[in-house]
MARPA-847640 format. One record per residue (C-alpha): x, y, z. Coordinates in steps of 0.02 Angstrom, whole numbers, plus 50000, padded with zeros to 5 digits. Each point is the difference from the previous one (the first is absolute). Layout:
% MARPA-847640
XYZ
...
//
This chain:
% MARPA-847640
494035642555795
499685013050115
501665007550093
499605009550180
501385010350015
500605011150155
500105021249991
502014997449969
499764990649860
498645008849924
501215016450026
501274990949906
498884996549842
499275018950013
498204990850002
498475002850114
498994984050012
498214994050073
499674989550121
499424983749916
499174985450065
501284982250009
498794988649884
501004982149993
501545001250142
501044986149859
500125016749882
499995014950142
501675006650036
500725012250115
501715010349976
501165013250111
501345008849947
501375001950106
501385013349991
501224997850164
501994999650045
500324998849830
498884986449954
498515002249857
498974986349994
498084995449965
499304984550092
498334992449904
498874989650099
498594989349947
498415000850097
499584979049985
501754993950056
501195014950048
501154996349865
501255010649977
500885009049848
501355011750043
500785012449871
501605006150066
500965016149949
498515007649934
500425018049926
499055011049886
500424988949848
499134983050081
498565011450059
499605001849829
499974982249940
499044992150170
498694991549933
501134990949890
501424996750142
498834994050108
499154985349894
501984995549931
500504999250173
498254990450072
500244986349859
501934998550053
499504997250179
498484987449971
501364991549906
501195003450173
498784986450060
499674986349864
498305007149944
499334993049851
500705012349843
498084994749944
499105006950137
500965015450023
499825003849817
498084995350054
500065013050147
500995013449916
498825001449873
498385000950123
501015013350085
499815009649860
500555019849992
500295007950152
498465012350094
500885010150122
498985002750164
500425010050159
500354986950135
498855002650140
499814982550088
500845002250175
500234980450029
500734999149827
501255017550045
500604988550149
500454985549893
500815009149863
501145009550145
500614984050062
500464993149854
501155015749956
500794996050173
500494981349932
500575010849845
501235009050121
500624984750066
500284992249820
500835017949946
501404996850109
500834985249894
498954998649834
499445013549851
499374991449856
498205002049979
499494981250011
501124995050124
499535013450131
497814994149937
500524980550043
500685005350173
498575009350057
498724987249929
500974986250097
499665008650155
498614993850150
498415010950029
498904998550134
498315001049983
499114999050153
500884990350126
501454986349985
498914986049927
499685011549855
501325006049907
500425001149799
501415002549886
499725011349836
500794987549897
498974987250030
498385009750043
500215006249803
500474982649943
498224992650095
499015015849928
500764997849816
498894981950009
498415007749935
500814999849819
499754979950009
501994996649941
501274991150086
500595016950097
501664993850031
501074995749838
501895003949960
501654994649912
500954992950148
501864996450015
500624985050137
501775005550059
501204989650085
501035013050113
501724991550064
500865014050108
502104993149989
500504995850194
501574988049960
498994984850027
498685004150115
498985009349868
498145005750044
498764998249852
498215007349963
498914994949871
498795014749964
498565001549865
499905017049964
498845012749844
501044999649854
499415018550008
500865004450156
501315011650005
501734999050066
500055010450137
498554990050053
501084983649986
501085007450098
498855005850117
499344981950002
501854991350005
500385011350166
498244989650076
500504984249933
501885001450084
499575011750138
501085012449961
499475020050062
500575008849859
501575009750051
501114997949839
499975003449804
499554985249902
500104994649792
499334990149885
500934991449890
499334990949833
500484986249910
499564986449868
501264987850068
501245000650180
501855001649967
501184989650086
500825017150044
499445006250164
500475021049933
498874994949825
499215014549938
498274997249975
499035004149843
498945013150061
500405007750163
498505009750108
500395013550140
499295011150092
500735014249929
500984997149836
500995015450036
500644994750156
501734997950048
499494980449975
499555000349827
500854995549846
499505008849839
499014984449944
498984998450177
497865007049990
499185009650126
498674985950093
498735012950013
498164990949936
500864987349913
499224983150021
500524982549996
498834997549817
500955011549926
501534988150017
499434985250031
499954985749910
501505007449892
500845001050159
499694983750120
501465002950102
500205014050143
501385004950111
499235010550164
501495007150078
499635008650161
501285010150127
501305004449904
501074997050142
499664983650053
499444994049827
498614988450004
499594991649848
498314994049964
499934989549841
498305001149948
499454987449846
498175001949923
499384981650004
498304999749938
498945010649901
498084999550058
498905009149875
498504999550077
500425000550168
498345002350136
500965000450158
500265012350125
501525008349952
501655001050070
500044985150081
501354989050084
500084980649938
501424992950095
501505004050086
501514994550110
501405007050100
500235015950104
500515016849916
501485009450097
499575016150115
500525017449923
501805004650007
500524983050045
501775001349901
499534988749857
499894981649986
501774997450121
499025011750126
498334987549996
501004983950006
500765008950177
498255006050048
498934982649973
501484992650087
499975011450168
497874998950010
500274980749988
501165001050166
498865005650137
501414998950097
501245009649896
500485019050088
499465010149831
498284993550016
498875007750083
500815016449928
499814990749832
498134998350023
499715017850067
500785006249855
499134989949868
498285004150094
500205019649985
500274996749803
498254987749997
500944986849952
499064983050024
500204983849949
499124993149836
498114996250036
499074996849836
498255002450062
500425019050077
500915003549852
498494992249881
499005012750089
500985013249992
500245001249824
498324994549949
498784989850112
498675007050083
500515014750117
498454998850093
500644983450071
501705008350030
499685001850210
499544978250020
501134993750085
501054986149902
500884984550068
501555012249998
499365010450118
500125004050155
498774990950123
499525010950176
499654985850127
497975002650041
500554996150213
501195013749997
499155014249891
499305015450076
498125003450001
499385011049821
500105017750021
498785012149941
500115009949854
501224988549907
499624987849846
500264981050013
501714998449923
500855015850094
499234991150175
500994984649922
501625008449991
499655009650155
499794984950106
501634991849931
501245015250021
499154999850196
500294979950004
501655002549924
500895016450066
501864995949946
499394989449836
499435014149899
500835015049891
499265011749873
500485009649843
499185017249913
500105000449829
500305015349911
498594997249884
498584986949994
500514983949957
498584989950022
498184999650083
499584999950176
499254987050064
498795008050134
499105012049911
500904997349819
500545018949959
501724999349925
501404993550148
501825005450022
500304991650175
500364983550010
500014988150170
501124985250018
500654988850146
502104999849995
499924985449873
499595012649843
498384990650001
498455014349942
498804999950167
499005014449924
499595013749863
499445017350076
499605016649916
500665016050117
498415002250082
499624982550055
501994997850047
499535015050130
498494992050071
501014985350026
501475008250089
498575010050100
499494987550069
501514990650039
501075013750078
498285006950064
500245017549927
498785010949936
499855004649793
499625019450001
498505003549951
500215011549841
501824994949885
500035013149859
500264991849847
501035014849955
500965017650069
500375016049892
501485008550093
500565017649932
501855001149931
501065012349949
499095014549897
498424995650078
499674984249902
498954985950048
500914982749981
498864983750046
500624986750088
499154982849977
499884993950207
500034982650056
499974993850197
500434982150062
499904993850173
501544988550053
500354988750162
501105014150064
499085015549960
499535008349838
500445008249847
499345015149894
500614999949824
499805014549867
500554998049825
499855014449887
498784996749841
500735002049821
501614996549931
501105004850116
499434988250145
500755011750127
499784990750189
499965003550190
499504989350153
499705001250179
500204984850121
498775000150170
499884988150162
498784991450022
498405011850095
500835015949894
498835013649937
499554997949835
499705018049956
501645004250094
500934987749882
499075007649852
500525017850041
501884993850036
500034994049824
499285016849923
501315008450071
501404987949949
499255000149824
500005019350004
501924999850046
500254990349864
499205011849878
500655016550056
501774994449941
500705000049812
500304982249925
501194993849909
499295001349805
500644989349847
501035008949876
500205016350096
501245007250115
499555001150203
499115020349999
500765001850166
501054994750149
498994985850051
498924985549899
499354984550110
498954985649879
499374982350065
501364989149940
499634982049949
501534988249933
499584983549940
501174993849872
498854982349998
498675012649895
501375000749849
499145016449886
501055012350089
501095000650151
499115012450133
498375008050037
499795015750093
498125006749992
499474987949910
500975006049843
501264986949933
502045007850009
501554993749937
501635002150089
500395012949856
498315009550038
500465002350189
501755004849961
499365014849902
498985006050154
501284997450106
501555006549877
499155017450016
500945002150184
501695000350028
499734993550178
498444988350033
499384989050150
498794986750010
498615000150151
498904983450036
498655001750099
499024984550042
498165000149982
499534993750146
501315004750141
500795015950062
501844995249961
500865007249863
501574996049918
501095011349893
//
C-alpha cells in the first residue's frame, strides 16, 4: 500500500518521503493532518473510491502506532457498510505494509481537502472514529456535472468486486420500533448491521421519527419488559456515565455496538428528551446471518412521529387535533410552528430514502410532491440546474404558498447539484417542495427577488482581538425575500457569533466591513470565564438559555455555566447590573 501524505503530516512523523508513482488506485491512499481550533485529526482517502478513514484526537501517542490505527479503523468502517468480513480480510492483506509517499497529485489534494470539510461538518455532533468515516463516506460527490455523481461508500463497495465474493455480507438484526403515543403510536421496522453502533442507532432512530436532535437520549437493555413503567433495565447506556443522569450501574455508549449485547439482550428501551420522555420500545425480531442487502434499511412503517418540544403525548393528541381543523384559530400558527421544526407528516418512500435508498434519486419528484402547473411556470433561467428551475418556478407560481428553513448543519443532500443541503422549501402544508445546499438556495433567491450574489464570498475572516491575536470566523451569507444576511461564527470550541442584516441592493463589502467592526467590539472587551472571578469592572459574554438542552442550564461563549458558576462571577461585587444589548438593533435595555 502506498500512503501519499501532505508536508503536515510528514512533519508530524519527522520523515522526508519521495514522490512515488500511484500503481493500482484500489491500494493508493492519500492522508492530511489537521491541527485547528482545537481539533487533531488525520483524514485518509483512497485514490479508487474516496473512501474515507478518519482518526480523531490524534496526539503524539497515535502518531506512533498509524499504520496499525489506520487498518483497525479501515476494517471497522468497511464493516460500517456491510462489506464482506471475507473480502476485507482479502483487501487488507493485498494492502499489505504501508510505503509512505509525498502526495503530489493536485486533483487528488482537491479531493482529500473536501473531504476534511465533510469531516468539519461531522465534528460538530460525532467523535468516534467510525462514526465520523460512515458520515463522510455517505456523502454525494460530483464528478463532472449532475448526471455524474458517486458516493464513497458505494464507489468502494462496486470496486471491492474484483475479489469475485459476494461484497456485501453481514449479521443483520430486524427491529420493530413502537414509539408510546397513548394509542396513536407510530412504528418503524428497520433492518440494521448487527455491527452498528449505538450512537449510530440513534442517529438512525432521529431519521426514522424525524426528530432534529435537540435533547439527551438512553438506552436501556433488557431480556424481558416489566410491567413497571420506572423498571430499571439490566444494562443501562449513556452518553456520559458520569453525568448527572447516571446511576452507578449505567456504561458510557461510546463504540459500543448492538453485537456486543445483542442476542443476550433482545429488548431495548430508547428514551429520548428527557423532558418530554419519549419511549421507543425497540424488540430485535429476526436474526439474518448472512444478510446481502443494502444496509440500514426501512421495511415498514405507520403513523406520524410528534414535532420537537411538542409537550409529550397530551401535547400531540392537542396538536393532530388543531391541524385536522382547518378552520380552528390555532392553526395556521400550529402549522408555522411545526414547519420551522421540519416536522412532516409520515411518508415511507422519503424516509426509505433517507435512511438508505439511493440518494442520487433523492431530487425525483414523488407522488408526495409538489406538482408546478407546466401553463403557469416561468420560462428556465440560465445558469441554474433542472431541479432548482423546478422549485424556482413554483415559489414564482405560488408567492404566498411557500416558506423555508436553514438548518444549522447539513441534514440531507441537495437536490440540484447534490452537495450536502441545510435549507429546506415547503408550501404552508409542511409538505418538502425542495432540498437546497447554501449556494444553490442563493441562486434561487437571486433570481426570484432579482438581486445580485457578490461576486467573491470569503469562505472565512481573521479579525485581530485583544493582544493582537488573530481569531477566525467561519462566514456564511444568505439572500432572503426582504433583504439579506451576513453571518460569522467563530471556528473552534467556543463558537463565538456576530451578524449583520442588509436591504435588499446593500453593498456587500459595506456589510462585510460593518461586521468586522462589530466582531472587533466584541473582542476588545473581557468575558465572562468559568471558574474565575470577573478581572475588572465590566464582563459582557453571548448568553444562550435553553433549558430544553438538559446538560447544564446556560451558555455564555459557548462554555456551559451553572447558576452556581455565574453566582461566583457575579458574588465578587457588592453592587452589580445587568446590560442586554440586542444583536441586531440599537436599543438597549438595562
Amino acid at each position: 500500500m502506498t500512503l501519499h501524505i501532505t508536508k503536515k503530516l510528514a512533519d508530524k512523523l519527522k520523515i522526508s518521503p519521495e514522490v512515488e508513482p500511484v500503481g493500482n488506485e484500489l491500494y493508493s491512499w492519500r492522508a492530511n493532518y489537521v491541527q485547528e481550533h482545537g481539533f487533531r485529526f488525520i483524514v485518509f482517502m483512497n485514490d479508487a473510491s474516496r473512501f474515507t478513514v478518519v482518526l480523531n484526537e490524534v496526539k503524539a501517542v497515535k502518531l506512533k502506532k498509524l499504520p496499525e490505527l489506520f487498518i483497525c479503523t479501515l476494517r471497522e468502517a468497511l464493516l460500517s457498510i456491510s462489506v464482506n468480513p471475507d473480502v476485507i480480510d482479502r483487501y487488507i492483506t493485498d494492502l499489505g505494509n504501508i510505503k509512505y509517499a509525498k502526495n503530489s497529485d493536485r486533483k487528488r489534494t482537491a479531493q482529500l481537502n473536501k473531504n476534511i470539510d465533510n469531516t468539519w461538518w461531522a465534528l460538530r455532533s460525532l467523535t468516534d472514529d467510525v462514526d465520523l468515516s460512515y458520515y463522510v463516506n455517505q456523502m454525494i460527490y460530483n464528478t463532472s456535472g449532475m448526471d455524474a455523481v458517486m458516493i464513497p461508500a458505494e464507489t468502494m463497495l462496486d470496486k471491492l468486486s474484483v475479489y469475485g465474493l459476494p461484497v456485501r455480507k453481514c449479521r443483520a438484526l430486524d427491529l420493530n420500533v413502537r414509539l408510546d403515543l397513548d394509542g396513536k403510536d407510530a412504528v418503524r421496522k428497520l433492518r440494521v448491521p448487527a455491527s452498528m453502533s449505538f450512537e449510530r442507532l440513534h442517529a438512525l432512530l432521529q431519521t426514522a421519527f424525524g426528530w432534529q436532535d435537540y435533547h439527551l437520549y438512553s438506552f436501556g437493555l433488557f431480556e424481558e419488559w416489566s410491567d413497571n413503567y420506572y423498571a430499571i433495565p439490566d444494562v443501562e447506556l449513556l452518553l456520559a456515565a458520569d453525568g448527572d443522569e447516571a446511576s452507578p450501574d449505567s456504561i458510557e455508549m461510546t463504540g459500543l455496538k448492538l453485537s456486543d449485547y445483542v442476542p443476550t439482550y433482545r429488548k431495548i428501551l430508547y428514551t429520548y428528551d428527557f423532558g418530554d420522555d419519549w419511549h421507543h420500545y425497540i424488540e430485535v425480531e429476526d436474526i439474518i446471518e448472512d444478510c446481502d442487502d443494502g444496509l440500514p434499511m426501512l421495511l415498514s412503517g405507520y403513523g406520524d412521529a410528534p414535532p420537537e418540544n411538542v409537550g409529550g403525548p397530551g401535547g400531540f393528541a392537542d396538536f393532530l387535533e388543531i391541524i385536522s381543523d382547518p378552520a380552528h384559530k390555532e392553526y395556521e400558527h400550529m402549522l408555522a410552528w411545526a414547519r420551522s421544526l421540519w416536522w412532516k407528516p409520515f411518508d415511507f418512500d422519503n424516509i426509505a430514502r433517507w435512511i438508505g435508498g439511493n440518494k442520487k434519486l433523492r431530487n425525483v419528484v414523488t407522488a408526495n410532491s409538489v406538482a408546478v402547473p407546466e401553463e403557469k411556470a416561468p420560462e428556465k433561467r440560465s445558469g441554474l440546474p433542472d431541479e432548482a428551475v423546478r422549485i424556482l418556478n413554483y415559489m414564482k407560481s405560488h408567492p404566498d404558498r411557500w416558506g423555508f428553513v436553514i438548518a444549522d448543519a447539513p441534514f440531507d443532500y441537495c437536490g440540484a447539484c447534490g452537495s450536502p443541503a441545510r435549507v429546506c422549501i415547503d408550501d404552508n402544508q409542511a409538505h418538502e417542495i425542495g432540498l437546497l445546499c447554501d449556494d444553490c438556495y442563493n441562486k434561487v433567491l437571486s433570481e426570484l427577488t432579482e438581486s445580485k450574489i457578490p461576486d467573491i464570498i470569503p469562505k472565512q475572516i481573521s479579525v485581530k482581538g485583544r493582544g493582537g491575536k488573530a481569531y477566525e470566523f467561519e462566514l456564511e451569507f444568505f439572500i432572503f425575500p426582504n433583504g439579506m444576511l451576513l453571518k460569522a461564527t467563530e471556528m473552534g470550541k467556543r463558537k463565538r457569533r456576530a451578524d449583520v442584516h442588509g436591504e435588499p441592493g446593500d453593498d456587500f463589502n459595506v456589510l462585510l466591513e460593518t461586521l468586522k467592526q462589530r466582531i472587533k467590539k466584541a473582542l476588545s472587551v473581557t468575558y465572562i470565564e468559568k471558574d474565575a472571578y470577573i478581572p475588572g469592572d465590566t464582563a459582557v459574554g453571548y448568553i444562550e438559555y435553553n433549558r430544553e438542552r438538559g446538560d447544564c442550564d446556560i451558555y455564555i461563549d459557548g462554555y456551559p455555566f451553572t447558576w452556581a458558576d455565574l453566582e461566583k462571577n457575579i458574588s465578587s461585587r457588592e453592587g452589580w447590573k445587568v446590560k442586554i444589548e440586542f444583536a441586531c438593533a440599537d436599543d438597549e435595555l438595562e
